[in-house]
N, C-alpha and C positions, 0 to 999 in steps of 0.2 A: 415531638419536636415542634417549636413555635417557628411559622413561618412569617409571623407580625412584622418584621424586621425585614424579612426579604424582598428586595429591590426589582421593578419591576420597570423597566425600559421600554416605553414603544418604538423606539430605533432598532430593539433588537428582538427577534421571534424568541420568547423564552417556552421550550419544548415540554414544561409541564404547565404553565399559567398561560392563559388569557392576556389581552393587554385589559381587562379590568380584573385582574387579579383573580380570578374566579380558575378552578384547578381546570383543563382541558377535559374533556370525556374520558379519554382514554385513559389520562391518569388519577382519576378519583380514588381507585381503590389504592393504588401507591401514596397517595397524598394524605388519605384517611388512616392507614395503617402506618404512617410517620407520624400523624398526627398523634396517636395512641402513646409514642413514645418518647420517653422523658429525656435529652439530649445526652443525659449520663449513660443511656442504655444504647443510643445511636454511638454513642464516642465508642463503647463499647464493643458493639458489632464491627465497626471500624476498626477497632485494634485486633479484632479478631482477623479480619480481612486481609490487614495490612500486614501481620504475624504468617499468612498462610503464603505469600509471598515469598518472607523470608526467610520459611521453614524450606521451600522447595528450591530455592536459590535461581528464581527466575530475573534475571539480571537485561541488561544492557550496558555497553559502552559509549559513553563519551569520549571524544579524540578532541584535544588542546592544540595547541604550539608545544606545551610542556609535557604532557602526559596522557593514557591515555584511563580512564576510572571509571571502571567498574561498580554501578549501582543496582540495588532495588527499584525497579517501577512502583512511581507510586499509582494507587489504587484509590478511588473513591468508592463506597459502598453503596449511594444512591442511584440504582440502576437509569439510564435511557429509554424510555418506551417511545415503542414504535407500532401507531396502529394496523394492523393489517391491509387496507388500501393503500399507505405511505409505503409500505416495504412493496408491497405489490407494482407501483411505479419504479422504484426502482430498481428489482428486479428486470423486468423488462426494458428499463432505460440501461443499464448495465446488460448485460445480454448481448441489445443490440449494438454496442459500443466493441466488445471484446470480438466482434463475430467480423463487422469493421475494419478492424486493428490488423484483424488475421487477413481478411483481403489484403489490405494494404500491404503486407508486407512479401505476402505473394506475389506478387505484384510490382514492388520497385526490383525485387528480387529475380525479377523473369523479365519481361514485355514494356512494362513500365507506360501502361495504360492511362494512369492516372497524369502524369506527368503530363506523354504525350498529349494529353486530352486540354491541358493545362489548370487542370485541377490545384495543384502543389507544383512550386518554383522545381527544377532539377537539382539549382545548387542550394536548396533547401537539405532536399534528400541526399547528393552523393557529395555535400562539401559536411555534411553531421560527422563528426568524429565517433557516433555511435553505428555511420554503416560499412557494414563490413562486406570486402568485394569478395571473400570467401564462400562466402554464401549464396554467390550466383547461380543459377542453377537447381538449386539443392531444393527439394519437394518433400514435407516434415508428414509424418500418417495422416490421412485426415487432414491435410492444411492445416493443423494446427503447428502455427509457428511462437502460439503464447497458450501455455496450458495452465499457465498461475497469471493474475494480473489483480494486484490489490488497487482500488481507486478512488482515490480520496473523493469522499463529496461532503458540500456543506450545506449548509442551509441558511436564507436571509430573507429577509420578510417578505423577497419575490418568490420564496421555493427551493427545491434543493436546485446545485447545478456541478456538474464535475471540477475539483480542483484540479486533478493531475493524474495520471492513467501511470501505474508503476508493473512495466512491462519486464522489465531484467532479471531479479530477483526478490521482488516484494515480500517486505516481512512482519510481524506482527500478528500471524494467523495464532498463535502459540497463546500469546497475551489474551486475543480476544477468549481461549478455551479454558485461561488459566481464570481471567474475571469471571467467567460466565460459573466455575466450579467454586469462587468464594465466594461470592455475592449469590450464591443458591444455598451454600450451608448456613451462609449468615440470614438468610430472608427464607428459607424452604417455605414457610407457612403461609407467606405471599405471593411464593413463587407459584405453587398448585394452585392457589386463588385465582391468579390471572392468566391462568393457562398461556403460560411464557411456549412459543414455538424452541425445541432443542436446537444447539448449535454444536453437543458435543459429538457429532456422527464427522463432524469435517473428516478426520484423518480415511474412514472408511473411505467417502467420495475421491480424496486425493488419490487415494490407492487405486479405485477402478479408474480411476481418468489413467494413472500414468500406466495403467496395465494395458487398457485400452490404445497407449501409443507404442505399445509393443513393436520388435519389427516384427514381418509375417513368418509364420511355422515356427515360433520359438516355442511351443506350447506354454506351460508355465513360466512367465518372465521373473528373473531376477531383476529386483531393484534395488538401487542404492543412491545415499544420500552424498554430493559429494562438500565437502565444508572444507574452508582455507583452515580451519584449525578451532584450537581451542582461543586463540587471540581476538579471532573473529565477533565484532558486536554482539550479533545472534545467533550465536553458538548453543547456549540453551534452545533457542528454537530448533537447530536443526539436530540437537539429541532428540529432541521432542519428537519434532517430525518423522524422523529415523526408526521411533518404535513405530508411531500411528500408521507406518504406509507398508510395517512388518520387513524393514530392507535394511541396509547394511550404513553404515555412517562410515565413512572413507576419507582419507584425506589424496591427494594426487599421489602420494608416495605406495599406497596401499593400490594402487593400480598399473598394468602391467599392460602393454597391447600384443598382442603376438599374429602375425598372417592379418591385420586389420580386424582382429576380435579384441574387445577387450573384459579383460579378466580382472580378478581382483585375487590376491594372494590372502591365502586360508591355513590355520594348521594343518591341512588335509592336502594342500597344494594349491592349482591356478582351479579358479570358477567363475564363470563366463556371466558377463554381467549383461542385461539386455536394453535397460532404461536407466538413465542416470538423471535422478533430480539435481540441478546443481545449484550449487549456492555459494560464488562467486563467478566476478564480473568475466567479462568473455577476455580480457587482456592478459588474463591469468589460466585460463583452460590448457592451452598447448604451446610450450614455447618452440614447438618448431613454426607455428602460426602467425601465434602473433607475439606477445612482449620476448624473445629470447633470455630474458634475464629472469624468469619467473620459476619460482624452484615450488607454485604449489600446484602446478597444472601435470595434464599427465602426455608426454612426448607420445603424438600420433594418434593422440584424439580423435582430432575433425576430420583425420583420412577415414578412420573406422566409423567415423558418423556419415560421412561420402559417402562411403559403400554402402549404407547401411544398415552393418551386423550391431548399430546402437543406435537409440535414440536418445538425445539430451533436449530436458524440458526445465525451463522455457530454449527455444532454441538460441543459438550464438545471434548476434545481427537484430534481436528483436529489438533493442537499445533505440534505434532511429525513430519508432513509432512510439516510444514516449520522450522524445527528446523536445523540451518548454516550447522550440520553434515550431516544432510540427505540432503541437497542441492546437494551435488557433487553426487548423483545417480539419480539425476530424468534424466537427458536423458537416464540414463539407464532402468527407470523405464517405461519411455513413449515408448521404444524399446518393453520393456518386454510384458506392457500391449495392443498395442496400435498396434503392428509392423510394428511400423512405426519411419521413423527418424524423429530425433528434427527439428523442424523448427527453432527454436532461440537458440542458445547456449549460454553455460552456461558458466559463468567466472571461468577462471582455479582456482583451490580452491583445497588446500594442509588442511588436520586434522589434526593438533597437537596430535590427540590420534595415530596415528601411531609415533614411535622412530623415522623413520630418517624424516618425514616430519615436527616432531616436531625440528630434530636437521638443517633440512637446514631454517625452519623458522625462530628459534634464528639467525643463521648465516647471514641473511641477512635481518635481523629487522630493517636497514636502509632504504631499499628500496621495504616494505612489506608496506600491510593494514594488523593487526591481528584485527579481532573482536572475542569477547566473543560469543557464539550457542546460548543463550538467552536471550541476548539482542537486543536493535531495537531502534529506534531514532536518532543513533549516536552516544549513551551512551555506554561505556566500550571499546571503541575501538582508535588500535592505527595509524594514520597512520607515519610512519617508516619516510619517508621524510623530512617532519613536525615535527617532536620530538625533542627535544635535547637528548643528550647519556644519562642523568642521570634519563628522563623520559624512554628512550627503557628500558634500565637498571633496574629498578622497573617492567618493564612490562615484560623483559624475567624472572623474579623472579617468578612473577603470572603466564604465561607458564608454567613453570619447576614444580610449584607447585602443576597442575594441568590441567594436558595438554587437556585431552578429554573437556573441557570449551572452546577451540580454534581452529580458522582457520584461514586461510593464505591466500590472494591474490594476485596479482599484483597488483601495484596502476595504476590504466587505466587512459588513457587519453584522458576523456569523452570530448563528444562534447560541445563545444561552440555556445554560441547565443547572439545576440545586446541584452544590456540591457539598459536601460536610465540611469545613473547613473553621480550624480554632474554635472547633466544639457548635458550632451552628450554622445552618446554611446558609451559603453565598452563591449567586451569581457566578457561572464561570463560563467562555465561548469554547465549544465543540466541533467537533468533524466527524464524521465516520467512513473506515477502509472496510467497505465491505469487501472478500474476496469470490473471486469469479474463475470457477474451473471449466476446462474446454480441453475435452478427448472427441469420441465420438459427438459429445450432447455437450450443452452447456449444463454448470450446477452450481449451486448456490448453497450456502445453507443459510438459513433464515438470523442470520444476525450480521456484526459486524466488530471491530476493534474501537471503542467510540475513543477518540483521544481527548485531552482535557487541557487545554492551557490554567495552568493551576494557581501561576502568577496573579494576582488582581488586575485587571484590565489589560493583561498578556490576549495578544489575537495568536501567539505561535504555539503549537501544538504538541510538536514532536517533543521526543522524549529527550534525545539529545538537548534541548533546549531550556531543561526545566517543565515539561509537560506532563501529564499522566493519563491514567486510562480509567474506562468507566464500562460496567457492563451493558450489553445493549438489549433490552426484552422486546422481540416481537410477537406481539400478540395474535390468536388463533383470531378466525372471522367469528 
């Protein structure tokens, strides 16, 4: 494949080239072994990739006004390398963020030390529509209150730094297992060349974390997956998931509470379920709790998660600690609890619930990202660039109207990577969700979901939006 043509920007970190076009270290032997081949034989491997996709029917949804569409992820076949000291920072920068997260939530949830201390506003934390006063009280194994936590980081010519901590129900772990299994049959003979670190043990580690939040004396825990259904975006993933952690995939109708235990119904009869990974939002878990109108939750849930004859991972309430407002305090948070400084910083981020951050954000709504505090996908958000005036113009309306909904960023200028696109590589900006488990121990496993704004000069990444994914190689030392 000729890279002659490949566009090299010093505005943007490009993750295999140099800014004098020269291949990075780390990626020589990937750069060399494309070089070898002939773009009919990359288009090739490509269609193979892309083919293995839609042999397995690894899908996601899109949600409209109109509809709601079911597609294939697209797939780029030119991996992400990551050298062994970069993954090593982040490891570590990640770590100490989830470990953080978990204080914190302990925390607004009990004594409410941080607040008191005046670390974080009060009505930061108890005016979030993500905190839930249910949860008062309530002491998760191990303090763990986030046992899953996907978190987006990017990278720009200052280094990586966190986009967005996805504390609730984070998804994607499926995609990164599904890339890393094409993009290995397609490249195997590269792949053993650059002793790529494995990513496909994830579903093991999720299993011992959720076994490890066991409650105590259950001996052997049953586990189960709980999913709003088949409707659901990431419903492939959570089939997925559902074999990898060897436990039962359940929708709320398939579960039963009885005496504050809850069981799940079996040909055989009721069977006592001990850990529920879930996967839907906490409005939906119990309608005696919270939404009453919710026909996919299961009645008397959160009494039996009270007592504690179950545990649900990620717990209810974890919602507040990644909610966009409370974002600009976690390096303050990780100071507070942790005393220690951040290892990955956080992207400069202006609240529309103060006046003048709200009034320099209108002011320069051209050359802003606003997003919405609870939203995620890519949905409700503007970037300022990209707009036209009469789209800003509607969107400083919904600002004005209701500022604490809003935050303000720079628009960064994430790093680029080769992607095969119309038969020859292009230029494309990336992100990567690596995920981060926390039972007894934190764990990791050495990659990540790398996403791909696919569009030409697209910075949005999600999938919902037109984006796609890329596998991520981390290299042994």
């Amino acid at each position: 494949m000729d890279f002659g043509a490949y566009e090299i920007d010093p505005a943007f970190h490009d993750e295999m080239f140099g800014s004098d076009g020269a291949p990075r270290e780390h990626s020589r032997s990937l750069h060399e072994a494309l070089g070898k081949l002939s773009n009919a034989e990359l288009g090739e491997i490509q269609e193979r990739v892309s083919r293995s996709f839609l042999n397995e029917g690894i899908t996601f949804t899109v949600y409209s006004d109109e509809a709601a569409d079911e597609r294939i992820i697209p797939i780029d076949c030119i991996p992400r390398i990551l050298p062994a000291a970069e993954w090593k920072q982040l490891e570590a920068g990640l770590t100490q963020r989830v470990l953080a997260l978990n204080h914190f939530l302990a925390d607004v949830y009990s004594d409410a030390h941080a607040i008191a201390d005046g670390v974080i506003p009060d009505d930061l934390v108890y005016g979030c529509p993500q905190y839930r006063r249910e949860m008062r009280g309530v002491t998760p194994p191990h303090g763990t209150w986030v046992a899953v936590c996907g978190t987006d980081v990017v990278r720009t010519t200052d280094g990586f730094m966190v986009l967005e901590d996805n504390l609730r129900v984070p998804s994607g772990v499926s995609y990164m297992i599904a890339n890393r299994r094409a993009v290995k049959a397609g490249l195997r003979r590269l792949y053993r060349q650059c002793r790529v670190r494995e990513v496909e043990h994830y579903g093991r580690l999720l299993r011992e974390t959720l076994r490890e939040l066991a409650p105590a004396g259950c001996g052997e825990p049953t586990l189960a997956l709980l999913t709003p259904g088949v409707a659901n975006s990431a419903f492939y993933e959570h089939m997925f998931l559902a074999n990898e952690i060897g436990g039962e995939l359940v929708e709320g109708r398939d579960l039963v509470v009885r005496n504050r235990v809850v069981h799940m119904r079996t040909t055989e009869g009721l069977r006592r379920v001990d850990v529920i990974y879930r996967r839907m939002d906490d409005d939906f878990l119990d309608p005696l709790v919270f939404r009453s109108d919710s026909l996919l939750g299961v009645p008397g849930l959160m009494e039996a998660y009270r007592h504690g004859s179950v545990v649900i991972a990620n717990a209810p309430g974890t919602g507040v600690a990644d909610d966009k407002s409370v974002y600009p305090y976690v390096p303050d948070l990780i100071r507070y609890y942790l005393s220690e400084d951040p290892i990955l910083a956080n992207v400069p981020t202006r609240i529309c619930r103060r006046p003048d951050e709200m009034e320099y954000t209108l002011a320069n709504l051209d050359r802003l990202v606003v997003k919405r505090v609870g939203e995620s996908g890519g949905y409700g958000m503007l970037v300022g660039p990209h707009a036209t005036p009469a789209e800003r113009d509607a969107y400083a309306r919904e600002v004005r109207a209701n500022p604490a909904d809003f935050i303000s960023q720079p628009v960064l200028a994430l790093s680029r990577a080769p992607c095969f696109v119309d038969g020859r590589p292009e230029p494309r900006h990336v992100d990567l969700r690596p995920f981060v488990l926390r039972g007894r121990r934190t764990r990791l496993v050495p990659g990540a979901f790398c996403r791909v704004a696919l569009r030409r000069g697209s910075l949005v990444v999600n999938s919902s939006q037109g984006g796609g994914g890329k596998d991520v190689w981390v290299l042994e030392d």
